[in-house]
N, C-alpha and C positions, 0 to 999 in steps of 0.2 A: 389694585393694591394702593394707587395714590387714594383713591376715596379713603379706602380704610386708616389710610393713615392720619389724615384730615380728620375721623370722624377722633379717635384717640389722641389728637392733641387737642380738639377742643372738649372732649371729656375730661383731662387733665388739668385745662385752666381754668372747668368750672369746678374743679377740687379744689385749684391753687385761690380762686375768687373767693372760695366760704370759708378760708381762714383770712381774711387781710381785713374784714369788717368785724374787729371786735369792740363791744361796746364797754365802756367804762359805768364804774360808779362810786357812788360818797357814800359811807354807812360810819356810822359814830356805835362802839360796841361800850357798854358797862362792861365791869366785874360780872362774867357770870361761868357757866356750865362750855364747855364745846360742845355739847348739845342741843341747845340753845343756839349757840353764834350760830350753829350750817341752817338751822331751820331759818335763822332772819336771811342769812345771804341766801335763802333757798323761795324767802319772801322777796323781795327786795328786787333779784333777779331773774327771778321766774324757771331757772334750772336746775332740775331734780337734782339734790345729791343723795345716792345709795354709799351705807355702811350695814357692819352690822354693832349694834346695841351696844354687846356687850367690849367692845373694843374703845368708845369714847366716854363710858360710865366711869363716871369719878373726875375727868378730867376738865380741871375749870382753867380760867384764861384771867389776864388782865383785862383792867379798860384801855379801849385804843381808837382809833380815829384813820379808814382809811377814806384819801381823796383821789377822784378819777381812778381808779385802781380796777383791775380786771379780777374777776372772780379765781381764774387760779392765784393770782397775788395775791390776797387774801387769805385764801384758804390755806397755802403755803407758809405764810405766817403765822396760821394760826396753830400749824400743826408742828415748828419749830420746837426742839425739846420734846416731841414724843415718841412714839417708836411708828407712827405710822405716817405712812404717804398717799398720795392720789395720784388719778389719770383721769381726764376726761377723753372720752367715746364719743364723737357728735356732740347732741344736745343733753348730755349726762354724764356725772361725776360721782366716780365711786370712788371709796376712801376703803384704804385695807392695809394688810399689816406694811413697817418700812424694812421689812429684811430686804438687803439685796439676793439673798439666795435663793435660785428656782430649784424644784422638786418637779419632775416627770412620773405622771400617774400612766401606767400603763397596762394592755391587759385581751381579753377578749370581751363582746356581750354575745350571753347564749338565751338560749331558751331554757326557761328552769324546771322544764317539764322531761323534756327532749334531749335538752344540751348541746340543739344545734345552735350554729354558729350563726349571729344574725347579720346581714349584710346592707350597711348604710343606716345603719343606726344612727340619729343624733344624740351626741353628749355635750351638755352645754353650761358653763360656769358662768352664771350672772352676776354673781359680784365683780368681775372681770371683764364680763362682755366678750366670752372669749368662749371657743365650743371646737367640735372635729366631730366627723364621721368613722365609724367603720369601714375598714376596706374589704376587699373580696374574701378574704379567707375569719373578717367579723374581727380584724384586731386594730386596736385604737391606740392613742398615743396622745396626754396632752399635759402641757408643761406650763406652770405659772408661777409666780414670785410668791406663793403661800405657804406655811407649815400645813394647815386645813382648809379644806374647800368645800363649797357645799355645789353637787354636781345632779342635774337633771338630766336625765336619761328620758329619751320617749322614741317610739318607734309604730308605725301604722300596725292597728291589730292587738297593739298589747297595752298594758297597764301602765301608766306614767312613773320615773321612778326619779322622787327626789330625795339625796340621801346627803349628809356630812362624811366625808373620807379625810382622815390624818395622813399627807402625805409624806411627811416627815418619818414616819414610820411603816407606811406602806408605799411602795413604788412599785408593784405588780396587785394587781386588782382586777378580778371578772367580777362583771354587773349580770345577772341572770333576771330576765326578765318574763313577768307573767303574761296568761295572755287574757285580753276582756272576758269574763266571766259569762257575758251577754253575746257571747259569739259565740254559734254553732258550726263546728268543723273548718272546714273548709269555702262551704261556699255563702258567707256572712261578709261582706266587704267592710268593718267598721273600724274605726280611731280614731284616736287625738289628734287634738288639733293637726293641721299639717304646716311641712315641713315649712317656711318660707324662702317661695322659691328667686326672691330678690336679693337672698344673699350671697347665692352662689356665682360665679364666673361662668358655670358651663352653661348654658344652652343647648338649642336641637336634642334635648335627651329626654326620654322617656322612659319611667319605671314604672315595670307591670307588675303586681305581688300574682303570684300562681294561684291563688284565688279569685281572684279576679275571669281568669281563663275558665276557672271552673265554671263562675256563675255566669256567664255570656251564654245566649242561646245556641244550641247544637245541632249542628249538620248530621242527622241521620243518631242522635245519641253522642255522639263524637263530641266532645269539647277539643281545640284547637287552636297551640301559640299562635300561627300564623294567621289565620283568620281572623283572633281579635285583633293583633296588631294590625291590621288591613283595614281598622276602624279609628285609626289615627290620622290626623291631617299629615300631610305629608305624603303618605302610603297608602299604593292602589294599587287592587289585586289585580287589575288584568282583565282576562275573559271571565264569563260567568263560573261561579264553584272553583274556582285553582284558586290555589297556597301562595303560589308566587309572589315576593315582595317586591314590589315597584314602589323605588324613593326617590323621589324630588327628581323625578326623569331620567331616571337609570333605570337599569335592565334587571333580570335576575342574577346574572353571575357577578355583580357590581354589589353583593351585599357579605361583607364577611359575620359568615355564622358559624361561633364557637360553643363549643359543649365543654366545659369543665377544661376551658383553654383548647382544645385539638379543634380545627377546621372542617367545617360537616359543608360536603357540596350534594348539590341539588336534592336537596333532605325532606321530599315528597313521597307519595304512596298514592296508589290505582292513578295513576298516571296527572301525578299534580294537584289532589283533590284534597289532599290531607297531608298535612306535616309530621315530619318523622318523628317526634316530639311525645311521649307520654306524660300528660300534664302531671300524674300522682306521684311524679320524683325531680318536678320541679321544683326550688326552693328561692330563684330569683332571676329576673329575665329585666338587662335594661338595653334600649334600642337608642343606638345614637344617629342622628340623620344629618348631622353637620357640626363644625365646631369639636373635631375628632380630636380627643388628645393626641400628645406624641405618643402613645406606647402602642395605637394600632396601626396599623400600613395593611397596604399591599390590595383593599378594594378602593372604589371611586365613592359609594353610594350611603354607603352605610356599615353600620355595624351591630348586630344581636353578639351580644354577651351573656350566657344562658349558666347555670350554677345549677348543679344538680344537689337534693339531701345528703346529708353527712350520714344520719343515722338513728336513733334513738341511745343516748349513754347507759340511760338505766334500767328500757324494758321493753320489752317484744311489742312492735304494733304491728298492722296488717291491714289492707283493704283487695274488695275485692268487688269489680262492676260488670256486668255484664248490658251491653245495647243495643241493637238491630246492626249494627255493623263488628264490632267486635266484640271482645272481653277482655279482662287485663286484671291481675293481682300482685301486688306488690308485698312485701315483708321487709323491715327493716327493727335492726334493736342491737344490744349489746351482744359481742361475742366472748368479750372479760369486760363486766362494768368499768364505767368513768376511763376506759384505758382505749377498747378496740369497738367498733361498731362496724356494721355491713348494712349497704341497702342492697333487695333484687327484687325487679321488675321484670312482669313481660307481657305483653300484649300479641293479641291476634286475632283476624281478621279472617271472617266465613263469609265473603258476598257471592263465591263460588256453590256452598252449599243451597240459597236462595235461588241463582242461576238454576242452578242444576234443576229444582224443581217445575221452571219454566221452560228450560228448555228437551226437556221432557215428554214435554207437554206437545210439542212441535215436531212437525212431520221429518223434517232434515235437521234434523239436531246433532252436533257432532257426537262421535263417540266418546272425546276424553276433552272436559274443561274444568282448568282449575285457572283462579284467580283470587289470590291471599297476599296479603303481608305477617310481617311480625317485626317486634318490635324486642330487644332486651336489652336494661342497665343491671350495669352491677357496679357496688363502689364499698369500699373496704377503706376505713379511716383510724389510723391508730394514732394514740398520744404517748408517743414517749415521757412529753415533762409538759409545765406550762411552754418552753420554749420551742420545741420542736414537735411538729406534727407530720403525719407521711398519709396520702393521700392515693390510692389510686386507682383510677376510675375506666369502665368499660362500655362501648356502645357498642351492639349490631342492630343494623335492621334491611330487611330484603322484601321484593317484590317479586313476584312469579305469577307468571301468564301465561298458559299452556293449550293448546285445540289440538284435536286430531281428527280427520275423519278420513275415512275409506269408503270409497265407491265401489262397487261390484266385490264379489267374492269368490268368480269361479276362474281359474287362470284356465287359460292365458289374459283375461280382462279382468284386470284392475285398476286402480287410482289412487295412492294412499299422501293425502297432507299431513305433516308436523309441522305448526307454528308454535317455538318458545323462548320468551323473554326474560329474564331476569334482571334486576338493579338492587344497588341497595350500598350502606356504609359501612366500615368497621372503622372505630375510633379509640383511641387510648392515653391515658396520661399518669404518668408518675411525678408525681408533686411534693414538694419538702418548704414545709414552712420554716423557719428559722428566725427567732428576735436574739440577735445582737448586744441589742440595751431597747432600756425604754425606748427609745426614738428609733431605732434603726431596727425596719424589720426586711427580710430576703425571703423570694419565694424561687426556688429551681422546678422544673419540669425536663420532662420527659417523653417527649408528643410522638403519636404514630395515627397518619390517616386512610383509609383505602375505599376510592369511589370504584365501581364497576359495573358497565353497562355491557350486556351480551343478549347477543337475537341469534336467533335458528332457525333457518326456515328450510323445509324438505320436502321434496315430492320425489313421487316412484311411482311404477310404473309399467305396464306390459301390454302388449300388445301381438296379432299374428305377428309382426314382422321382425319383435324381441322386446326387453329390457330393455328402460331407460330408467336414469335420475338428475336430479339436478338439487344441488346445496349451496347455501351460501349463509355465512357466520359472520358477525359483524363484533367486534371487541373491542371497547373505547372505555378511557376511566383517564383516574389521575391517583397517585400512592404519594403522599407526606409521611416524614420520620426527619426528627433533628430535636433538637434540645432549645430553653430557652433560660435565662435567670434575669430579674427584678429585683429592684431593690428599690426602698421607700426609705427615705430620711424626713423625721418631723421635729425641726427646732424647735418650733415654736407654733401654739396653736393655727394660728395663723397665717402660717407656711407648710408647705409639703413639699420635697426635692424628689421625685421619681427618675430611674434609669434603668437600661436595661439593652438586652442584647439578643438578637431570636438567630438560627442557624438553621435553616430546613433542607433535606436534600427531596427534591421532589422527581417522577418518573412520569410521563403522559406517554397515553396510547390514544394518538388522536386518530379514532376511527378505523382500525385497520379491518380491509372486507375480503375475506377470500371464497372465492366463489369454486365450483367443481360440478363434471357433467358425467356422465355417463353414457354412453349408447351400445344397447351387445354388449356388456361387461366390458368395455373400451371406455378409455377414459379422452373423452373429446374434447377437454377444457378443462385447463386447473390455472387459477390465474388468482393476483393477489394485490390491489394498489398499492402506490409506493408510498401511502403513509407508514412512516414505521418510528417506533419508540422512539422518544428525546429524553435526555437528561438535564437538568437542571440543578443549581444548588442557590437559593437565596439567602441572603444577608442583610440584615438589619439592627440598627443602634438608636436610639432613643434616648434624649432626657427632654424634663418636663419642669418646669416650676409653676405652683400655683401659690398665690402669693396677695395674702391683703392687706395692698399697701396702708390703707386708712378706713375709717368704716364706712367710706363712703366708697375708695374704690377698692378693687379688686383686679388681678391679671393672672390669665395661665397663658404662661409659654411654653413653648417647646419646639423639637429639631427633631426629625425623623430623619436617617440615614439607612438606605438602602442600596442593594447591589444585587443584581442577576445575572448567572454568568450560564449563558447555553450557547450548546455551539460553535464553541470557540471565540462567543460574542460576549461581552461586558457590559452593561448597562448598567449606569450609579443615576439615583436620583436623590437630592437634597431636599427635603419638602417640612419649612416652616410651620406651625401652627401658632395661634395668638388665639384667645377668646378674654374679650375685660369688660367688667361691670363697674356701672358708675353708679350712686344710689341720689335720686332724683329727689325734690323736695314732696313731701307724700309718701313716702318709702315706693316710688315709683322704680323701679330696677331697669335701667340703660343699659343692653347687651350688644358687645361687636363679634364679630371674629372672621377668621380666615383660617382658610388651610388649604393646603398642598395633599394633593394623592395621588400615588403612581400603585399602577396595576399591571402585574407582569403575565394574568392568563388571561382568556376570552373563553367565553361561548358563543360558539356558532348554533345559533338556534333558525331553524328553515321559516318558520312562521311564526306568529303570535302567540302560539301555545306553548307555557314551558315544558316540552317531555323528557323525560329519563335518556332517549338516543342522542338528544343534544352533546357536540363534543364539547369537551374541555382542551383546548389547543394552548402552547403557550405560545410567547413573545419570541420572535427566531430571528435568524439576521433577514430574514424581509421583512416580517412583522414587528412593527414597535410594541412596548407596552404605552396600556392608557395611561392619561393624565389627566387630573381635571384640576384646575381652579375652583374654590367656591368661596363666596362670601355673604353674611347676613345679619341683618341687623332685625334688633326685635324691643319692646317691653316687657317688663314679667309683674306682678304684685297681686299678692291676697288681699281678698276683699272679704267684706262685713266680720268680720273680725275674725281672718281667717280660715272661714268654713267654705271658700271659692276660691280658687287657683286660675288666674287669667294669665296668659299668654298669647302675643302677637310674635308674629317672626316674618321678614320677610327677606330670601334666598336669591344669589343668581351665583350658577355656576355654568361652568365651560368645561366641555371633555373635549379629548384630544386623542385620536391612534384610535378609536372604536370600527372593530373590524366587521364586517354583513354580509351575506355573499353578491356577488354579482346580480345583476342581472342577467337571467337566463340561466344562472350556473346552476350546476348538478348536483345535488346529493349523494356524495359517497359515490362519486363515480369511479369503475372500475375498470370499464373499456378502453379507455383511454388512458389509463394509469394516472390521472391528474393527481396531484397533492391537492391539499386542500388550500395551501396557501397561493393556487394560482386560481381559486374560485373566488377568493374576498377581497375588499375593497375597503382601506382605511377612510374614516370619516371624522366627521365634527360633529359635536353635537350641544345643546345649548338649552337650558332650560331654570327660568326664572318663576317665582310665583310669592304669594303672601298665603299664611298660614296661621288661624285663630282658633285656639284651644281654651275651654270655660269649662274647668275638672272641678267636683267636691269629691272630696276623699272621706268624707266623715262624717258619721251619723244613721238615722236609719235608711236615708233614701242617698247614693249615690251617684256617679259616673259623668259622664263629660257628653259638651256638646263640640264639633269639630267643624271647620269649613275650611276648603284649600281654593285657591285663585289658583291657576297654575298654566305657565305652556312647557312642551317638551318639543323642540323642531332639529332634524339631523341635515347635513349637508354632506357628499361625497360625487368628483366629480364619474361616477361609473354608474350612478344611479340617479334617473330623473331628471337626465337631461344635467345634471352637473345644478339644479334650482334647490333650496332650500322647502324642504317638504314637515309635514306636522307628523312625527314619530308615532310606530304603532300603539303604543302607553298613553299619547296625549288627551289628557280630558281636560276640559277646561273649567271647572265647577266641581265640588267635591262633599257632600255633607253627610255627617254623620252623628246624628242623635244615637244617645246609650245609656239606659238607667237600670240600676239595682234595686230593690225596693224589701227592705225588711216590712214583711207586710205586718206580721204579729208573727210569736215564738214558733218557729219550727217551718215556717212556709215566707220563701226569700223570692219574691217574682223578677224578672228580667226584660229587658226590652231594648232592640237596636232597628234604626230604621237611617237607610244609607241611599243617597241619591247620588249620582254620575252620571255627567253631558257625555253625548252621546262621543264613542271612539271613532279613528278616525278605520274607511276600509279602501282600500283599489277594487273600485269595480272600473268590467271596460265599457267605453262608449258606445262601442258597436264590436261584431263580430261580420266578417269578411269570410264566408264560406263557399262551396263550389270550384276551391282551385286544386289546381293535379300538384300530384304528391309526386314530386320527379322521380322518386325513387321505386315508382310503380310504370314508369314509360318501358315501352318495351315489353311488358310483361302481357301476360293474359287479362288480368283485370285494369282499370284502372283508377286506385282510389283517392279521394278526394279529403281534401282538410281545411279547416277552420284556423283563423287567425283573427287573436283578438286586439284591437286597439284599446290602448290605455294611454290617457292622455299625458297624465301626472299619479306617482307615487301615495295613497291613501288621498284619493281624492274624493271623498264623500263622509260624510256624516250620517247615518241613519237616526239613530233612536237611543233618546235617555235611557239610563239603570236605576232602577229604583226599588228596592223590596223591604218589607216588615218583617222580622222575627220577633217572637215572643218563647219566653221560657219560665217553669216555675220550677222550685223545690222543695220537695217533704220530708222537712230533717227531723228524725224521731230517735231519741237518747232512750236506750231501753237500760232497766233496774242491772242488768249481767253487765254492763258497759258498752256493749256493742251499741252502735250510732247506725241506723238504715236511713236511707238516701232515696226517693226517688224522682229524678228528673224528665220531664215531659217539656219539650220544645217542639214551634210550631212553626219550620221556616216558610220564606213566602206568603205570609199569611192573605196577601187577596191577591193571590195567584198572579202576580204580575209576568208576563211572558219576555222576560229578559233574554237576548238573542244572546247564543253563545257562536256562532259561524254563520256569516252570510253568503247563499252563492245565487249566481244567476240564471235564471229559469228559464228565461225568453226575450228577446227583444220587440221592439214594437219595425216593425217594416216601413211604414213612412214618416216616421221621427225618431229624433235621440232619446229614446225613452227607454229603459231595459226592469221587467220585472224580477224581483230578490224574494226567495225565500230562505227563513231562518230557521236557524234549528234552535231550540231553549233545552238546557240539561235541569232545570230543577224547579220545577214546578210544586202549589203546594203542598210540604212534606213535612208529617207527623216523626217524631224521634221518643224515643224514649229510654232511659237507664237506670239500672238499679243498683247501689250499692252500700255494702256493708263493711263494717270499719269496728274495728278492736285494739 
């Protein structure tokens, strides 16, 4: 904290240094024009002054005579007895009307097509120097000392829109905005200029338009949020093919991922490979990876903000794809124009019916496999007036895994297995938009979440000597429901007041396993470990100021206030944030920040791979919740006029209370009755790194180049000898090439090529075999077991990640309106054999040498998808 503090006072006094050198000057003026006079003081001293025309037409001046005199002296003078005034912005002075009354233009920007609501819109008044974005629900708010303004509107994707609004007679105004004419559907990445990103305060953030997801190359046909964001610095997927987001040296359950506001956990399909996410109803996704406002709490790592379509206002559309892995068709459009709209989606998933054909084919093939997802939104938007809107939005999505097979068929000898898995989310929000007045606008919710993990596994069975079975059910999840409300206050362009208040009552079933036997229709074991359900209720308060002090700086602060009460246990945590920008000579943009994060659940995840049986455990009176510290400092500034987006950022933070299990301990053990909280081991964990992002957002050839420096190391005295070890996540090198390529009309090509040092694995040094199994003395036999030596915790390094994907598509507008699609991606392209598990196969007998073989999940693989859009 002291650095940070250090670095923001001397950003401060190089604000306070570029006002104390002001230069004087001597100008001798004739009888003439005030037209004339600003153009000599605009000669004279070399600083633009912006008016408009018709406001200083007609108005002439005396002769006069200033000495040593600073340019606003002057100009003040010269404008005594008119009806207008000035400000100077930095290095430019604009002149405009002298009323002291401000008028607040307020409103939505939609789509003029659609009439969805567009989100992060810029609106910008250059005679003022003065501008605001859209917030989440696309509504804006900006206030200046004019009757009339002439306001620029632009947004990535659409038509730029510069218009004159009377605000004197309008204080409520929606801008509806076109989209490029030269952009086909969906997967066309093209626009205007972009935004500049040195004038904003935040950092660490990342805005991905849903087109963009479209046109990345696809896994199997699949387009995938998670996957491309996994091609950001900062963010590393883990083992080969999984979803999982790993950020800046966190884990998976360290990332909050919201859908339309509600909390979506472990939001995967066929065990981690694919995100639960159907891109055709996404409308805006931004990823924050530090520098967190105050209005989210409660992970350490990150934060995905995901915004689903509103709708179509005026008329039915429709898409419909089908790929080697799924299908999926969406409808959305008006249920009473300009008033009600609905979207519904649904996707599904046949890799069962593919199996089935191979395993067919095979001698011991079981009798019954099925292996699906599905995926369905729905969301329903009504407008009551310009003021009030109701919103409210539905997710499910499951996975099912099912085998059976039977040996023999004549009784008394049989054999019969059932193995069946299922996971999946239900998500829900009831949402009320609500503006107040121009400036003050509230948003209420309504949130309900439900994770749920269940496994079944069965055998039966006969024999001469009778009937036997043996079961065991495993049910682990976590269920959210509670309310929240928000509120935004904007005085003035250049201030925003946010606050707000969250209330959730949450339930976990961390792991409960009951197990059950049979013998002779006798029940020889029925038994159930002592995990069993907790309740929880969390509380959180929030305000925020984002605030630009002068044009050169900028500051968002805020104060997150949190409380967990389980157990009869209370935990409050206090947690600060800051993030300020200083604007550098060059319009080089100078970023700090900090923040505070407290985390009140875990995942206990057994290995490296994130799966669905992972619990969701929370914070108990043995278990603390996380914490982490972070802080990071960066540059930001567009370059060649714009059309390049540069960013440096360089990060360290600190966590605190991260729970693993032991060493040695059991999974879900039942025999013993253990809880789970006597298997884990709080720890430390520490992970710094720099991170370079070079994005073009505009034009026919897009997309970014990425590279992360990075370590992740944990410490905990139960594990590794109590030494500070290199985290299973840690890579040290990180790069990621990504380009889009409008090649010519109708055919958009794509390409991502992503490198990662090698991860870290425990292999042991030797194995020790030949010793008696005490548990066998005595007995008739006597068997013997192996014990492996491991010296230290992920102590080896194998082999770099490195693969090509390539993707194209043929976007064809036919004369009926329908739009056909077809995409062909080609992952892996020179078949790079990317290890996803290492084990070991054999040691060498007279040296420490031990041989590893790997297994690779995705070797090169052709995709392809078709689809049609009305």
């Amino acid at each position: 904290m002291r650095y940070f503090l250090t670095v923001l006072f001397v950003v401060s006094g190089l604000a306070a240094a570029g006002q104390q050198n002001e230069t004087k000057f001597s100008i001798r003026f004739p009888s003439l024009a005030l037209e004339a006079a600003l153009k000599l003081i605009e000669q004279q001293t070399g600083i633009p002054i912006s008016y408009e025309y018709t406001r200083v037409h007609g108005i002439t001046i005396k002769a006069r005579i200033y000495k040593e005199a600073s340019p606003e002296m002057m100009i003040a003078d010269l404008l005594k007895g008119t009806r207008l005034t000035f400000k100077r912005r930095g290095d430019q002075i604009f002149i405009g009307p002298g009323t002291s009354a401000t008028h607040t233009l307020s409103g939505y920007v939609e789509d003029a097509a659609s009439g969805e609501r567009l989100i992060g819109v810029s609106l910008v008044a250059p005679q003022y120097q003065a501008g605001t974005v859209t917030n989440a629900y696309g509504f804006y708010s900006l206030t200046l000392p004019a009757d009339t303004v002439r306001v620029q509107v632009s947004y990535l994707g659409y038509q730029r829109l510069d218009t004159l609004v009377a605000m004197q007679d309008t204080r409520s105004f929606s801008f509806r905005l076109t989209t490029l004419s030269s952009q086909l559907g969906e997967v066309t990445i093209r626009g205007t200029r972009a935004d500049n990103i040195e004038t904003s305060s935040q950092m660490s953030r990342i805005h991905l338009p849903a087109a963009l997801v479209q046109s990345a190359p696809r896994l199997l046909g699949e387009a995938d949020l998670f996957k491309t964001l996994q091609l950001m610095p900062g963010v590393k997927q883990g083992t080969e093919a999984t979803s999982a987001l790993l950020v800046r040296g966190g884990t998976p359950d360290q990332n909050l991922i919201l859908l339309d506001g509600a909390p979506l956990y472990n939001p995967v399909h066929l065990m981690g490979i694919f995100s639960t996410f159907n891109t055709s109803v996404l409308k805006d996704v931004t990823l924050y990876k530090g520098a967190f406002p105050a209005r989210y709490g409660g992970r350490l790592s990150s934060v995905v903000d995901i915004s689903t379509k509103d709708g179509d206002m005026y008329k039915i559309h429709g898409n419909f794809s089908v790929g080697l892995l799924s299908a999926q068709a969406t409808l959305d459009g008006p249920i009473k124009k300009e008033k009600t709209t609905f979207v519904l989606s649904a996707r599904r998933s046949y890799p069962d019916l593919a199996a089935r054909l191979y395993l067919d084919s095979q001698d011991n093939s079981p009798d019954k496999f099925r292996l699906n997802f599905y995926d369905i939104n729905a969301k329903v938007h009504h407008r009551f007036s310009d003021r009030d809107k109701l919103y409210l939005s539905f997710y499910t999505g499951r996975d099912k895994l099912a085998t059976s097979d039977r040996y023999g068929h004549a009784y008394p000898f049989y054999y019969v297995t059932d193995v069946g898995v299922n996971w999946g989310n239900y998500t829900g929000t009831l949402r009320w938009n609500h503006v107040y007045s121009p400036k003050l606008f509230s948003n209420v919710m309504l949130i309900g979440s439900d994770y749920r993990f269940q496994s079944v596994y069965k055998q039966a069975g006969a024999t001469t000597s009778g009937t036997y079975s043996d079961e065991q059910r495993l049910n682990s999840g976590i269920r959210d429901y509670g309310g929240r409300i928000d509120v935004e206050y904007q005085p003035k362009p250049a201030h925003t007041v946010k606050a707000g208040t969250q209330l959730m009552y949450r339930l976990f079933t961390p792991g409960v396993l009951q197990t059950k036997q049979t013998e002779k229709d006798k029940v020889v074991a029925d038994s159930s470990n002592s995990n069993h359900n907790i309740h929880a209720q969390e509380l959180s308060l929030y305000a925020e100021d984002d605030w630009q002090l002068s044009q050169r700086m900028s500051i968002n602060a805020g104060l997150h206030f949190s409380g967990f009460n389980v157990e009869k246990r209370l935990y409050l945590s206090l947690q600060p944030r800051v993030s300020a920008r200083y604007l550098l000579p060059a319009n080089w943009a100078l970023k700090a920040s900090y923040t505070r994060m407290t985390q009140y659940i875990h995942l206990l995840a057994y290995n490296s791979i994130s799966l669905p049986a992972d619990l969701w455990v929370p914070a108990t009176d043995k278990i603390r919740p996380q914490d982490a510290d972070q802080y990071a400092l960066g540059v930001a500034r567009n370059l060649f006029g714009d059309q390049l987006e540069f960013s440096a950022e360089a990060y360290y933070k600190r966590m605190y209370h991260v729970i693993e299990y032991k060493e040695g301990a059991s999974y879900l053990t039942s025999v013993k009755g253990d809880s789970w909280q006597e298997q884990v081991a709080a720890e430390e964990g520490k992970s710094y790194g720099l991170e370079l992002l070079l994005q073009k957002k505009s034009g026919r050839l897009t997309g970014w180049a990425g590279y992360t420096l990075a370590w992740a190391n944990r410490q905990l005295p139960e594990v590794n000898y109590g030494r500070t070890f290199p985290y299973k996540y840690d890579r040290r090198h990180d790069v990621h090439l990504v380009a889009v390529y409008k090649w010519r009309k109708g055919i958009t090509l794509s390409a991502s090529w992503t490198y990662q040092s090698a991860a870290p694995f425990t292999i042991p040094l030797a194995s020790y075999g030949g010793l008696t199994d005490p548990l066998s003395e005595g007995g008739l036999f006597r068997y013997s077991r192996k014990i492996d030596y491991v010296n230290s915790r992920n102590n080896v390094r194998i082999k770099a990640y490195h693969r090509l994907d390539l993707g194209v598509s043929f976007v064809k507008h036919k004369k009926n309106g329908l739009v056909r699609t077809w995409n062909i991606s080609l992952l892996n392209v020179y078949n790079r054999f990317n290890p996803y598990f290492y084990y070991v196969d054999s040691y060498s007998p007279v040296q420490a040498q031990a041989t590893l073989t790997a297994l690779s999940l995705v070797p090169f693989l052709p995709g392809i998808t078709y689809e049609l859009k009305f």
